[in-house]
C-alpha atoms as a printed R data frame, in Angstrom:
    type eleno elety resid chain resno      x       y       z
1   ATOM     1    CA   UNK     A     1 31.025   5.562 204.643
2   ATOM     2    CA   UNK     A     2 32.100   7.411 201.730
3   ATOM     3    CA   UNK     A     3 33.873   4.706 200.147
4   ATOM     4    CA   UNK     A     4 30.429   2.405 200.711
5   ATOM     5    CA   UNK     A     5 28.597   5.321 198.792
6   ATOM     6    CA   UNK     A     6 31.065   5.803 195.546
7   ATOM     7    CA   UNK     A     7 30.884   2.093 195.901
8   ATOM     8    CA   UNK     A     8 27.162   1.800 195.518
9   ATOM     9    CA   UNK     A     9 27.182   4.676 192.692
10  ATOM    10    CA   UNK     A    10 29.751   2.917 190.616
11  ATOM    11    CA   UNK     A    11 28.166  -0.450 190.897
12  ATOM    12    CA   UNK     A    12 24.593   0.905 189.660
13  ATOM    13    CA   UNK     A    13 26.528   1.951 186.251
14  ATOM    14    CA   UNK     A    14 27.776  -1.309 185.793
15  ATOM    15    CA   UNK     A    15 31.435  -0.568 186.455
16  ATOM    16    CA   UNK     A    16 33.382  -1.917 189.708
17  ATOM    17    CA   UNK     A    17 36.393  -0.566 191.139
18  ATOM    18    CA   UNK     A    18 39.423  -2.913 192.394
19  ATOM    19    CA   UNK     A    19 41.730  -2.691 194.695
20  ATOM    20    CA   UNK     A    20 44.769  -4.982 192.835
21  ATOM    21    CA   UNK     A    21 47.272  -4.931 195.705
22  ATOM    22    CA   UNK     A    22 44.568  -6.412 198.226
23  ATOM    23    CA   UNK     A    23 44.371  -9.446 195.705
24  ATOM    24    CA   UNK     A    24 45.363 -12.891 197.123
25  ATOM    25    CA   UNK     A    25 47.203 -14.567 194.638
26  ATOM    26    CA   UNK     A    26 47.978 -11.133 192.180
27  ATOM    27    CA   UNK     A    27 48.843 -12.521 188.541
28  ATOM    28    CA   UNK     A    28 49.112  -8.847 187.143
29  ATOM    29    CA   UNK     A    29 52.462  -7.319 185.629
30  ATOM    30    CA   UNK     A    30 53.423 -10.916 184.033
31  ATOM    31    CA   UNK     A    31 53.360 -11.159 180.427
32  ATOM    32    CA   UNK     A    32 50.787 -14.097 178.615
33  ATOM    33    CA   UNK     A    33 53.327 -17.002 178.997
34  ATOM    34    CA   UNK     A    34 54.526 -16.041 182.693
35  ATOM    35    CA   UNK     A    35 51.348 -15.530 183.615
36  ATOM    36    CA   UNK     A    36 49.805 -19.182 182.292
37  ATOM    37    CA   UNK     A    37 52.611 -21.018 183.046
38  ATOM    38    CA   UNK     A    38 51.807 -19.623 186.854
39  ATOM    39    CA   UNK     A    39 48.232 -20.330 186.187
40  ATOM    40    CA   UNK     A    40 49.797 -23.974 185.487
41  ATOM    41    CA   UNK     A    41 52.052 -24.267 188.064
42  ATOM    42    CA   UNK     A    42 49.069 -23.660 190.438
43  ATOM    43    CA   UNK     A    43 46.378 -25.423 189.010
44  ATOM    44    CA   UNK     A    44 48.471 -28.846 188.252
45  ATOM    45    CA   UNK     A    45 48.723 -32.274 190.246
46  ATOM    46    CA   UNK     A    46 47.223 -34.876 191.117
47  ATOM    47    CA   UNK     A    47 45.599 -37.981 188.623
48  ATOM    48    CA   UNK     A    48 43.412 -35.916 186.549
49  ATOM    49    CA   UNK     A    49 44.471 -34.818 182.713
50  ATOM    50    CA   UNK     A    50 45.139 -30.719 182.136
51  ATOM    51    CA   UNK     A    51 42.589 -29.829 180.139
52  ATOM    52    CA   UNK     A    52 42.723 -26.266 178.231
53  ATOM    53    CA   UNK     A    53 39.915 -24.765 176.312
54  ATOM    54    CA   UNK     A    54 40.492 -22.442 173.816
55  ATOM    55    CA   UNK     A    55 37.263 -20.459 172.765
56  ATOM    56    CA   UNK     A    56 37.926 -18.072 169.937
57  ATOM    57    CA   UNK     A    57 41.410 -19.963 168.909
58  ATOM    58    CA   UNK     A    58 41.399 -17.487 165.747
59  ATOM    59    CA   UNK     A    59 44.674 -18.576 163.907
60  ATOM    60    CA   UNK     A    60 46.357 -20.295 167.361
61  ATOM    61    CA   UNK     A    61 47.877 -17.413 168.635
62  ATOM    62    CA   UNK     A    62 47.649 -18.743 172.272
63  ATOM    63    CA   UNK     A    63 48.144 -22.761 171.194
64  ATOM    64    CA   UNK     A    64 52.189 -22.095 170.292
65  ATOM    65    CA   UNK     A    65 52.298 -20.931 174.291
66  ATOM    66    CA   UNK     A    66 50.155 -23.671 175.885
67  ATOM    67    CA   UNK     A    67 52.650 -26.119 173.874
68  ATOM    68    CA   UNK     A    68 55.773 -24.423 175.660
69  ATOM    69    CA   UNK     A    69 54.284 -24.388 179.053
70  ATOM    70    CA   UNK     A    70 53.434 -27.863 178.924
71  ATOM    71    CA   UNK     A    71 57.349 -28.893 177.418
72  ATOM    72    CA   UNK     A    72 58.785 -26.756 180.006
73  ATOM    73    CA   UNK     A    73 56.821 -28.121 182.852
74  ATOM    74    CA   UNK     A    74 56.777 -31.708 181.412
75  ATOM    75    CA   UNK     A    75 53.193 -32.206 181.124
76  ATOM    76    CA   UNK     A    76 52.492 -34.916 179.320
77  ATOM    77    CA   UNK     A    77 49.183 -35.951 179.965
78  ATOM    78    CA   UNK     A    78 46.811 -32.815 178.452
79  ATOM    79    CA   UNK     A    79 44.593 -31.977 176.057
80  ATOM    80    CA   UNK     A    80 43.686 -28.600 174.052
81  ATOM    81    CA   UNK     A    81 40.518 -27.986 172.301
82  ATOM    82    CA   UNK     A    82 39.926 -25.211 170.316
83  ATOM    83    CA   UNK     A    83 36.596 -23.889 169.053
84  ATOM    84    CA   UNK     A    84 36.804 -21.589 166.128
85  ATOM    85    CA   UNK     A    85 33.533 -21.114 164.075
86  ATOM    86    CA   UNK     A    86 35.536 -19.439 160.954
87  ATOM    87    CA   UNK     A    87 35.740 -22.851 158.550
88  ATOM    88    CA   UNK     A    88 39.007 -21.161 156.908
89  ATOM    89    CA   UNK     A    89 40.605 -20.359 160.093
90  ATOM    90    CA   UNK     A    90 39.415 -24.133 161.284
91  ATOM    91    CA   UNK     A    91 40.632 -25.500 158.477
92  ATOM    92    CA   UNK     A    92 44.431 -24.125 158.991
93  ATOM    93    CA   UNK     A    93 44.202 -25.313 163.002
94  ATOM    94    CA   UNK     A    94 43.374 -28.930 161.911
95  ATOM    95    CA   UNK     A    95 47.185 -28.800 160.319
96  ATOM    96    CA   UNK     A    96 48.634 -28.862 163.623
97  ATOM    97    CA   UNK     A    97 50.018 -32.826 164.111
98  ATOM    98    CA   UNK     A    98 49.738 -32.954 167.683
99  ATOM    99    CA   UNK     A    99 47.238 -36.006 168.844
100 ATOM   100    CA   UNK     A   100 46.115 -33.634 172.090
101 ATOM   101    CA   UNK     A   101 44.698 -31.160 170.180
102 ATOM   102    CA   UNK     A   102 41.108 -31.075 169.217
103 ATOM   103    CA   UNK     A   103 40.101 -28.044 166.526
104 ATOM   104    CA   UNK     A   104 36.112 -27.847 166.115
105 ATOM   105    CA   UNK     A   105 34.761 -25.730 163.474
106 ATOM   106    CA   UNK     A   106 31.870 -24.567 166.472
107 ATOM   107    CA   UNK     A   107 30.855 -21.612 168.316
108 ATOM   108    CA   UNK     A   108 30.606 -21.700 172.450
109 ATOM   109    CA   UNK     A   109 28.169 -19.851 172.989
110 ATOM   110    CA   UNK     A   110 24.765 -20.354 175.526
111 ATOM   111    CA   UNK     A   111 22.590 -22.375 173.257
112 ATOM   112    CA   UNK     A   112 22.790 -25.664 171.017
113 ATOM   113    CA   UNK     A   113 22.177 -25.044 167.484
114 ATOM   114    CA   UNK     A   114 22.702 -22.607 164.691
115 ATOM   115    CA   UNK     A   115 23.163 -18.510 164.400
116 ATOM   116    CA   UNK     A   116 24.093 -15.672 162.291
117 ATOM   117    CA   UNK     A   117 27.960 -14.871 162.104
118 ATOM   118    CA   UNK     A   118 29.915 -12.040 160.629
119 ATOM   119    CA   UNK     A   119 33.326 -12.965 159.419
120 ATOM   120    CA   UNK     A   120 35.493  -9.936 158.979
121 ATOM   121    CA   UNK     A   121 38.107  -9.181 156.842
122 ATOM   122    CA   UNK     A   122 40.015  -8.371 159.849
123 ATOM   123    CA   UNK     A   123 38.921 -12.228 160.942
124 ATOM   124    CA   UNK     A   124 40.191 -11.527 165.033
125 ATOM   125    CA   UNK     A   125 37.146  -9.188 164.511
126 ATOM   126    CA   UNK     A   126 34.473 -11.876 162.999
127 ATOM   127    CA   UNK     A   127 31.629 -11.590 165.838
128 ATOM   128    CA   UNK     A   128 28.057 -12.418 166.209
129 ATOM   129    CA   UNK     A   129 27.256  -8.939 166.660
130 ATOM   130    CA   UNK     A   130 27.535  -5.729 163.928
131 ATOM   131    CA   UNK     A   131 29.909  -3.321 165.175
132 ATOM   132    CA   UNK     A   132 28.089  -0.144 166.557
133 ATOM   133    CA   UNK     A   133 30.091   2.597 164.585
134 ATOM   134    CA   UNK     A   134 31.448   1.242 161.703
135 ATOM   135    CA   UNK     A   135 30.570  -1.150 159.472
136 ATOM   136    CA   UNK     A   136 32.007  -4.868 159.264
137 ATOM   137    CA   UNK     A   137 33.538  -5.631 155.407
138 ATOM   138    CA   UNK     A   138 32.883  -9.056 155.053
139 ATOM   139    CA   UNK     A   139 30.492 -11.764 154.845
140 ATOM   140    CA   UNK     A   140 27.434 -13.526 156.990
141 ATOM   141    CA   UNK     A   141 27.417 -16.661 157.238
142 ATOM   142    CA   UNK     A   142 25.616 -19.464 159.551
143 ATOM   143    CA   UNK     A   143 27.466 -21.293 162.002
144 ATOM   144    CA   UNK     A   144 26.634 -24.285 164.178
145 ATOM   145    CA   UNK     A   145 26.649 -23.265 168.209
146 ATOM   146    CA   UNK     A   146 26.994 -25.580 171.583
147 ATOM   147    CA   UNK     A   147 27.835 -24.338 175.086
148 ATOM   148    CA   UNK     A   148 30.463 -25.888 177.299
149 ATOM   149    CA   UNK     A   149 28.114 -27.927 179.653
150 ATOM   150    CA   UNK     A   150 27.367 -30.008 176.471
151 ATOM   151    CA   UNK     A   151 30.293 -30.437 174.799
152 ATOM   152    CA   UNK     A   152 31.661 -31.590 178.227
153 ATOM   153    CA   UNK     A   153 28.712 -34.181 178.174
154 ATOM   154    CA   UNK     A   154 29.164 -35.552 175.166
155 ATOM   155    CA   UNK     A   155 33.071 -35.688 175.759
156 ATOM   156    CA   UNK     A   156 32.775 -36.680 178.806
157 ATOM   157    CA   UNK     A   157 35.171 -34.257 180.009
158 ATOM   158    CA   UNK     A   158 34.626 -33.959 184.189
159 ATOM   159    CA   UNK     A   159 37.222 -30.950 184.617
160 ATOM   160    CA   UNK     A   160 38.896 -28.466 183.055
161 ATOM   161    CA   UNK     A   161 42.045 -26.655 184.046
162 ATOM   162    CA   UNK     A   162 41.272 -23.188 181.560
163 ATOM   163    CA   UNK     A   163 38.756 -21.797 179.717
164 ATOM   164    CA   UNK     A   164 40.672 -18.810 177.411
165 ATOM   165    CA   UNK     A   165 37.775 -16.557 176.104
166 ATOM   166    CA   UNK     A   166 37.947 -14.213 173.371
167 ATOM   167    CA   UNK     A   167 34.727 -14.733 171.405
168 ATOM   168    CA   UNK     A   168 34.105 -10.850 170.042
169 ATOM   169    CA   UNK     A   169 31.821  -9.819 172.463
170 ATOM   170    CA   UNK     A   170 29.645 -13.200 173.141
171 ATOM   171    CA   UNK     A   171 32.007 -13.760 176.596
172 ATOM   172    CA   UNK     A   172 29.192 -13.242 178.573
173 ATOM   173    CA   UNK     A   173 27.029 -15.780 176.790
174 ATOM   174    CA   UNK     A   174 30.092 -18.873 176.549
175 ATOM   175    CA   UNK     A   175 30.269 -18.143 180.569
176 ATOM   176    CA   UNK     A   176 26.320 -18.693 180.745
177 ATOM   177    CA   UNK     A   177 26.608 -21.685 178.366
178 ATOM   178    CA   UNK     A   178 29.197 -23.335 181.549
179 ATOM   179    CA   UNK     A   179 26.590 -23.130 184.538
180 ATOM   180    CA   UNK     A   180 26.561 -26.542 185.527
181 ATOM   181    CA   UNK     A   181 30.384 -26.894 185.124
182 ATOM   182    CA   UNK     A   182 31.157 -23.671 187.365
183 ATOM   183    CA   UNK     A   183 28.506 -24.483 189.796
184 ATOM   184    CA   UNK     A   184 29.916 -27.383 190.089
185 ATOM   185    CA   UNK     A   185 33.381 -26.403 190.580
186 ATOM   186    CA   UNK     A   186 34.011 -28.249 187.453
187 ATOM   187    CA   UNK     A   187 36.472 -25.085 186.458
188 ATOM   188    CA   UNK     A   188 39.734 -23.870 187.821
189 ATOM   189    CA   UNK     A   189 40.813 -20.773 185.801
190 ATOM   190    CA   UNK     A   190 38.892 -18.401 183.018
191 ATOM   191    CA   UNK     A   191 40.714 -16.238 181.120
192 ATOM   192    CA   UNK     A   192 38.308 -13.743 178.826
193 ATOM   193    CA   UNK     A   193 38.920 -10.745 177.044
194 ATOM   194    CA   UNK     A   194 35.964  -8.142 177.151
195 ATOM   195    CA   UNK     A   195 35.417  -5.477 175.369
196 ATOM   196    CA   UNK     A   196 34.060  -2.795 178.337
197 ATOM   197    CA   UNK     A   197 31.526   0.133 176.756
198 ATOM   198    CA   UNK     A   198 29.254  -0.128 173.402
199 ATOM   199    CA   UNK     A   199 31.418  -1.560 170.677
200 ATOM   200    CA   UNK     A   200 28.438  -3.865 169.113
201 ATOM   201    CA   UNK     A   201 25.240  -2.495 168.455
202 ATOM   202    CA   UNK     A   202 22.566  -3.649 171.025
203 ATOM   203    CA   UNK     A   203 24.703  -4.401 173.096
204 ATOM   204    CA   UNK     A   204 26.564  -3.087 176.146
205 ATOM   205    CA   UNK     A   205 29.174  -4.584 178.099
206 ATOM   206    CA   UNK     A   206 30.659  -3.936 181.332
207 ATOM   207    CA   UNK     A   207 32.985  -6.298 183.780
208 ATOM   208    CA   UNK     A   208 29.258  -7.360 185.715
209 ATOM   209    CA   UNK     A   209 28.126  -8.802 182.612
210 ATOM   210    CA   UNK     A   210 31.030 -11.491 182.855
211 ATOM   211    CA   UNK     A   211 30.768 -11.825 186.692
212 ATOM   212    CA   UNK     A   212 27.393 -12.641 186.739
213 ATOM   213    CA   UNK     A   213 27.886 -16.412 185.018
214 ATOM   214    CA   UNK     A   214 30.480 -16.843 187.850
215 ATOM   215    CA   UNK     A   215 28.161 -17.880 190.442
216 ATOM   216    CA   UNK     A   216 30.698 -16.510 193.091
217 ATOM   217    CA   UNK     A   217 33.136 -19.251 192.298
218 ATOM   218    CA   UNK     A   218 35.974 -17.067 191.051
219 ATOM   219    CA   UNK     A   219 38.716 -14.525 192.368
220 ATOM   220    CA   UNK     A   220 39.753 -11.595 190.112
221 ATOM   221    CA   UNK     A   221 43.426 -11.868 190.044
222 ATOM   222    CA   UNK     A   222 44.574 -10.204 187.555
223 ATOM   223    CA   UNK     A   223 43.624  -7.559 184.535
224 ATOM   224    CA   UNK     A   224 45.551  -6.656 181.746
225 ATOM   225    CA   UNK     A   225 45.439  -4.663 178.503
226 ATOM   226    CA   UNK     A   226 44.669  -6.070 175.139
227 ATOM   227    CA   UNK     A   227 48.229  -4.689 174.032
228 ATOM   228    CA   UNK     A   228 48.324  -5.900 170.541
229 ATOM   229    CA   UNK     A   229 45.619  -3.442 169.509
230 ATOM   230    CA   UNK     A   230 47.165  -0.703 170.682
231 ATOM   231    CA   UNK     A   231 50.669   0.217 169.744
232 ATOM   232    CA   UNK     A   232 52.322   3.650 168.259
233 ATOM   233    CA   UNK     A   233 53.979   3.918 165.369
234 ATOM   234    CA   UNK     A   234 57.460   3.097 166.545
235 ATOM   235    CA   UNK     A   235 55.681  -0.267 167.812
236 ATOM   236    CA   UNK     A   236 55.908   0.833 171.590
237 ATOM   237    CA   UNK     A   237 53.529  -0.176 174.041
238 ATOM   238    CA   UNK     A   238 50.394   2.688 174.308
239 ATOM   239    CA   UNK     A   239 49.822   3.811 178.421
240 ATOM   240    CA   UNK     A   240 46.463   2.869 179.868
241 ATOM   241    CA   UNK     A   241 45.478   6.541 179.823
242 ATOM   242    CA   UNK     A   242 45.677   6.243 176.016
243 ATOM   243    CA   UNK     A   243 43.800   3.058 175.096
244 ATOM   244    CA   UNK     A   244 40.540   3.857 174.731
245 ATOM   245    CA   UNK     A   245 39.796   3.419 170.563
246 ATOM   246    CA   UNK     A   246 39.188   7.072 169.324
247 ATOM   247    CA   UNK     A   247 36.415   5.875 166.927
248 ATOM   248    CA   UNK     A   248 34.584   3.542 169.104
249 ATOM   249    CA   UNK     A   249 35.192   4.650 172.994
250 ATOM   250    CA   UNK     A   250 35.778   1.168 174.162
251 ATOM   251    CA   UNK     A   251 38.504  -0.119 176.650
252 ATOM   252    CA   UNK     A   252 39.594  -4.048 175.530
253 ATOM   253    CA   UNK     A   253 40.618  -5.937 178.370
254 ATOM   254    CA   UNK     A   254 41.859  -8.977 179.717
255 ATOM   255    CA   UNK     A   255 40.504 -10.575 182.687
256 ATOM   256    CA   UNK     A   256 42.108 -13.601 184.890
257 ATOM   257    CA   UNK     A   257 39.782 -15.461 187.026
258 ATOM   258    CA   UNK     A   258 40.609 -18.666 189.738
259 ATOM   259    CA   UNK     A   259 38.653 -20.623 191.516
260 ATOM   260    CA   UNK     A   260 38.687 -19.661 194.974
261 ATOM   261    CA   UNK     A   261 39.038 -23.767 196.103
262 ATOM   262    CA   UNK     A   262 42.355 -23.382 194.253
263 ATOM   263    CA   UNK     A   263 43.415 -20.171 195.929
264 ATOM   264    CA   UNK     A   264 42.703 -21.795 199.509
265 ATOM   265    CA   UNK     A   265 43.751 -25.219 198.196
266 ATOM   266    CA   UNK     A   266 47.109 -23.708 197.687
């Protein structure tokens, strides 16, 4: 009864407690490329083509390990498309001479068209949004915008293996930009970093505001830290207890997502 009530308490303030250990399928305590390369393991087989979507690719810090897991698993037949709406940073990705990946200079977000972009100097932290206690040094800019559901149209892409998110605080709105393909069970795995408390102005987020574009399709299995933001000076790893930023009270996390048809499936 109790639990029900700190339950209900938490859950009106937006926040949601876990209980990792009663997971099904727990992915946490692997690092990135033991963790994907499970994601992969699970997720692979059959006819169709392993399809990766990398929203947010930034300077292809993730493609480097999507190219190992699919040597080392000998995965021939994929495809990676990144979406990065900085034209410098799109630029550099286009280098990359590998015929399965696709780099588009376009933001995923939940709307066709164009919007308002900040590109920071410190470009991991170009956003949509202003930051809420400091201000961005850089430049605004205008970017063109689709969602997943049509880019998958007009690709005529049916599936999709992953969906890595890390979009600045717009996760919520590339999730709401997927409906049709979630509903329809059209994705196996998302992968999102969120940035939980008010690090934008306007704008609050909170794990619920992810979870709601889910539909019920997906199973939390895993959360992680954003490590590489926070590390001492002797380059050490900081404890959870430590990681909220002292000038902007936000906790950056990493959340892993599978469909539940995949969890039974397997």
């Amino acid at each position: 009864m109790i639990k029900k009530f700190v339950k209900k308490i938490v859950d009106l303030l937006g926040y949601k407690i876990i209980n990792m250990k009663s997971q099904n399928k727990n992915f946490e305590g692997f690092s990135n490329l033991e963790t994907f390369k499970k994601v992969v393991k699970l997720l692979r087989g059959g006819a169709e083509k392993f399809i990766i979507f990398d929203i947010g690719t930034n300077h292809g810090q993730f493609v480097d390990l999507y190219l190992k897991i699919m040597k080392d698993l000998s995965i021939h037949d994929y495809e990676i498309h990144c979406f990065e709406p900085n034209i410098s940073l799109a630029a550099k990705l286009k280098e990359l001479k590998n015929q399965n990946i696709f780099v588009n200079n376009l933001a995923i977000i939940n709307k066709v068209g164009e919007k308002r972009f900040f590109i920071n100097e410190e470009d991991q932290k170009s956003s949509f949004y202003k930051f809420a206690s400091y201000k961005s040094k850089g430049k605004e800019t205008f970017v063109k915008t689709t969602t997943i559901d049509e880019y998958c149209r007009i690709k005529n892409i049916n599936k999709i293996a992953i969906i890595k998110i890390d979009t600045e605080g717009t996760e919520p709105e590339v999730l709401e930009g997927s409906k049709k393909m979630i509903i329809n069970n059209k994705v196996d795995c998302i992968y999102s970093e969120l940035a939980i408390g008010k690090l934008y102005k306007d704008k609050e987020l909170s794990i619920l505001s992810l979870e709601k574009y889910l539909h019920d399709k997906f199973q939390l299995v895993g959360i992680s830290l954003n490590r590489d933001y926070y590390k001492d000076k002797d380059n050490k790893f900081i404890s959870i207890f430590h990681s909220l930023n002292q000038k902007d009270f936000v906790l950056d996390l990493c959340y892993l997502y599978i469909n539940k048809k995949n969890l039974v499936e397997s």
